[in-house]
N, C-alpha and C positions, 0 to 999 in steps of 0.2 A: 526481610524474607524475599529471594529471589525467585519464589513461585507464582502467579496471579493466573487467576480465571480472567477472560478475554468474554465475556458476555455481547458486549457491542454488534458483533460481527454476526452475518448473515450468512448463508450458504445457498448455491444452488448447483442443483446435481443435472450430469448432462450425458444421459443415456442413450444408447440402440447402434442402431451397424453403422449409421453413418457419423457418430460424434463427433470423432477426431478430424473427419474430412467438414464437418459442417463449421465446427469452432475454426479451425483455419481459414474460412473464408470468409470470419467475421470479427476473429480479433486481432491488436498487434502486434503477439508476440508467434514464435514459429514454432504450433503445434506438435511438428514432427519430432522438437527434439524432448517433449515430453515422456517421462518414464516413471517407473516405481521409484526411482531415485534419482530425481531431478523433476523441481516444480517451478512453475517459471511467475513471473512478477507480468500483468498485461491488460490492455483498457479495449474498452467498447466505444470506437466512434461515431459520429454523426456523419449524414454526408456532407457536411461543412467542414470536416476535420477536427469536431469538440471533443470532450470527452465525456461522456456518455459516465462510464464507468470505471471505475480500476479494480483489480482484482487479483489476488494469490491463484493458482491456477493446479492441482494435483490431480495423481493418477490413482485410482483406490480401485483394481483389480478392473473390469471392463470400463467403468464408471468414470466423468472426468468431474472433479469436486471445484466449483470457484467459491473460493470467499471472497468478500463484500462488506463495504461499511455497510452498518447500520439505515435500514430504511430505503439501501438500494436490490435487495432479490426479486422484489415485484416488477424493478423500473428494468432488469437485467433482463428476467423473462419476456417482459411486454415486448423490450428491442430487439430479443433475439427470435422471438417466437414470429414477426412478421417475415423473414428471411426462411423460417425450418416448415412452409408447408408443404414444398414436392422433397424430404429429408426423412430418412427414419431414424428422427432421431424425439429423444421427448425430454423436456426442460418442467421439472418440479423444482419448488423449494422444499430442503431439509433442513433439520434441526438437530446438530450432534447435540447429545447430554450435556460434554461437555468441553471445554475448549482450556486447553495452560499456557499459561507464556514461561518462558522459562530464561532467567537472567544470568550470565554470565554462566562458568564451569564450576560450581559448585556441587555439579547434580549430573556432572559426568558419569559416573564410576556405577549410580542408578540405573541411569537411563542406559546402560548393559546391558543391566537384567532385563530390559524390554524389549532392547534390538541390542544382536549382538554385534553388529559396524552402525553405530547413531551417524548421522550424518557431520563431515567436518569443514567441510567448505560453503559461501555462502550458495543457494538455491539446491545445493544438496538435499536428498528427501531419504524416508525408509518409512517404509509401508507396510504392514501385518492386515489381516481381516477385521482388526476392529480397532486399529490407531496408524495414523499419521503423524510420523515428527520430521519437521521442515527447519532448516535451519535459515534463520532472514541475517539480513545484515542488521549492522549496530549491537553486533554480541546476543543477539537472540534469539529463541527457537521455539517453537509452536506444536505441541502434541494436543491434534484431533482428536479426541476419543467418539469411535461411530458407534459406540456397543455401551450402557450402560452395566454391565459384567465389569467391566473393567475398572472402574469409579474405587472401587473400595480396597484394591490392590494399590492406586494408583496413590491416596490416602495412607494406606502403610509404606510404600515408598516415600514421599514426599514428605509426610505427616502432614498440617497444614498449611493451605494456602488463601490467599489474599482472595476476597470475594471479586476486588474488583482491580484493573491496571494501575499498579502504584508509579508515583511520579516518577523512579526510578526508569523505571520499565517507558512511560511515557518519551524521558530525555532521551534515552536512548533511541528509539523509532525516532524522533524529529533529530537528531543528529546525524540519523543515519539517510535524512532529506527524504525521506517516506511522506508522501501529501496524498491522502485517500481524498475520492471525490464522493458528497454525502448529495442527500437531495438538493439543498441549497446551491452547490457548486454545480449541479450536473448539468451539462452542455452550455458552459461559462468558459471554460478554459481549454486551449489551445494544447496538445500535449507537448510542446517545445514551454509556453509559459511553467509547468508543471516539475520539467528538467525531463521529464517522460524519453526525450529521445537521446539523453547521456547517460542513464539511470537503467538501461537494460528493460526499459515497460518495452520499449520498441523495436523490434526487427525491422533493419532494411533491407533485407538480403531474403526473405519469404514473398511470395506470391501476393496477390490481389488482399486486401480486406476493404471494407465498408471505410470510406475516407481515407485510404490510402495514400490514393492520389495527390490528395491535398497536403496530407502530412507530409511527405516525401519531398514535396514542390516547397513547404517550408525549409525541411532541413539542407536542404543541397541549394537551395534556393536565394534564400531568405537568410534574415540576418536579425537575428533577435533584438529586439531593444529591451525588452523585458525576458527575468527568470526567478527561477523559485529562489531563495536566499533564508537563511537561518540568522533571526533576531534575536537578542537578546538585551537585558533591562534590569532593573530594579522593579520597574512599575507592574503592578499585576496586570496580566493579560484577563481578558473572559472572550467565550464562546461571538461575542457582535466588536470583538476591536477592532478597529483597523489603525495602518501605521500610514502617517503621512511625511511628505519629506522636506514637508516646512512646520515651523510651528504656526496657531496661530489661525490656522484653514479649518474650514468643516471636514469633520471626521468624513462624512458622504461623499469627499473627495479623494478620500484615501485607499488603500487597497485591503480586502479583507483578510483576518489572521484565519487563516487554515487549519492550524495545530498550534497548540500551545499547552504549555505545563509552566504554573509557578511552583516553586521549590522555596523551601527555606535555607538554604547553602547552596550556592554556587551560581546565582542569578537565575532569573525566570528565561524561559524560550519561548521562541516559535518560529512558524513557516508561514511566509505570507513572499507575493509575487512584488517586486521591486526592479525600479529602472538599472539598469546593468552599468552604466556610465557614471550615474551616483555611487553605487557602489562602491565601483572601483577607485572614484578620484577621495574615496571614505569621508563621504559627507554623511551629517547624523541625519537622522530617523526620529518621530517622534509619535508615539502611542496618540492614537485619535485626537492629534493635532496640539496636544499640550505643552509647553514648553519645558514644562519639569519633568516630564518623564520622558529623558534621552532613550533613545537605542542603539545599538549597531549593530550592522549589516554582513557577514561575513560570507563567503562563497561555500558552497555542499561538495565535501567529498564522496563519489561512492565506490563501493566496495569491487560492484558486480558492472558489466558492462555488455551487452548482448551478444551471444554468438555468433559470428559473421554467416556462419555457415546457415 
């Protein structure tokens, strides 16, 4: 079933006259080229240059909608709210009904009846007064429902769906080198360790934001030794693995898994941040240091790549 509810996910709404001028001079992606169809992928840094946050970023008629992992809309408002007191702008969290993931083109010819140009390319969006469907990379796409009205239509179209992200749905996002940052990661990583600034989170071509500076002085700068990389095994991952690059060491030494999906066909995945030089000369990987449970390392393609403009 290539339908799933997206529960995880948080939302915070960003409302008043100055939104769009306030969000631009606080996150990394370039505000301006925001519209009813086109939503943009983008993080909240620190003034150290961390990442704060990552975020889906749409337009739903005056209103600017970010989603959020899980357990991040309080930590979003709290860092944006110190920057919006001479702003008219005002930062709540919302809670759509309900949220769909939507896997692969099976549900084309549906999603018609709802808008009639769905969006085809990736960060492509289409927006009604009471759904947003967004199209992400790794073959997927995301219908907001903001209006519970729409819940039982959406049922006779679909018939049903998954309560929760099946692994399907999972492999795909970590394939497509998607690494949301949850409480545990936040203001841990670097957005160059992330891939953040070949992944399109990043405009260098927009004005000032919070860590800016910093970020900019890495990429033109600097020279990564480490990046995000897509693992894969036999060995099951869980939510506290980490991968090291020897066997044999304390997992406490390793780097932690990000994302990961085990699957019964076609090997288990994940995202976790790895030395760029191991990589490449494809030396193995080993789940929290074990010797039997190999890995490899391979590099993230993506889809989308930020707008210069």
């Amino acid at each position: 079933m290539p339908v799933y509810a997206l529960p995880e996910h948080e939302f915070v709404q960003v409302e008043g006259p100055d939104a769009r001028k306030f969000l631009q001079g606080q996150v990394s992606c370039n505000v301006d080229l925001l519209s009813e169809t086109r939503s943009l992928p983008g993080a909240i840094c620190n003034l150290k240059g961390r990442v704060v946050a990552d975020f889906r970023l749409a337009q739903t008629g005056d209103s600017c909608l970010l989603q959020t992992a899980g357990g991040m809309a309080g930590k979003i408002i709290d860092t944006l709210s110190r920057y919006a007191v001479f702003s008219r702008v005002e930062l709540r969290r919302v809670e759509p009904p309900l949220v769909l993931g939507i896997l692969g083109d099976d549900f084309e010819a549906a999603l018609t009846r709802l808008f009639p140009t769905p969006p085809g390319a990736v960060n492509e969006s289409t927006v009604s007064a009471q759904m947003c469907l967004l199209r992400l990379p790794g073959g997927r796409q995301e219908l907001w429902c903001l209006d519970e009205a729409v819940i039982p239509p959406l049922r006779e179209l679909f018939g049903e769906w998954q309560s929760n992200p099946g692994r399907d749905w999972l492999a795909a996002e970590i394939k497509s080198g998607t690494a949301h940052v949850g409480p545990a990661s936040s203001e841990q990583f670097t957005p160059q360790l992330l891939n953040y600034d070949i992944s399109g989170v990043i405009n260098f071509s927009k004005g000032c934001y919070t860590g800016q500076e910093v970020v900019a002085r890495m990429h033109f700068r600097g020279k990564p030794k480490k990046r995000l990389f897509l693992l894969s095994g036999e060995a099951e991952f869980t939510a506290d693995s980490r991968v090291c690059a020897r066997s044999g060491v304390s997992p406490e030494k390793g780097e932690p898994v990000l994302a990961h999906v085990n699957r019964s066909r076609g090997g288990n995945l994940a995202l976790a941040v790895a030395n760029i030089e191991a990589v490449a000369e494809g030396r193995p990987w080993y789940l929290d240091g074990r010797a039997e449970a190999l890995l490899q390392a391979a590099p993230l393609a993506y889809e989308c790549i930020a707008d210069p403009t």
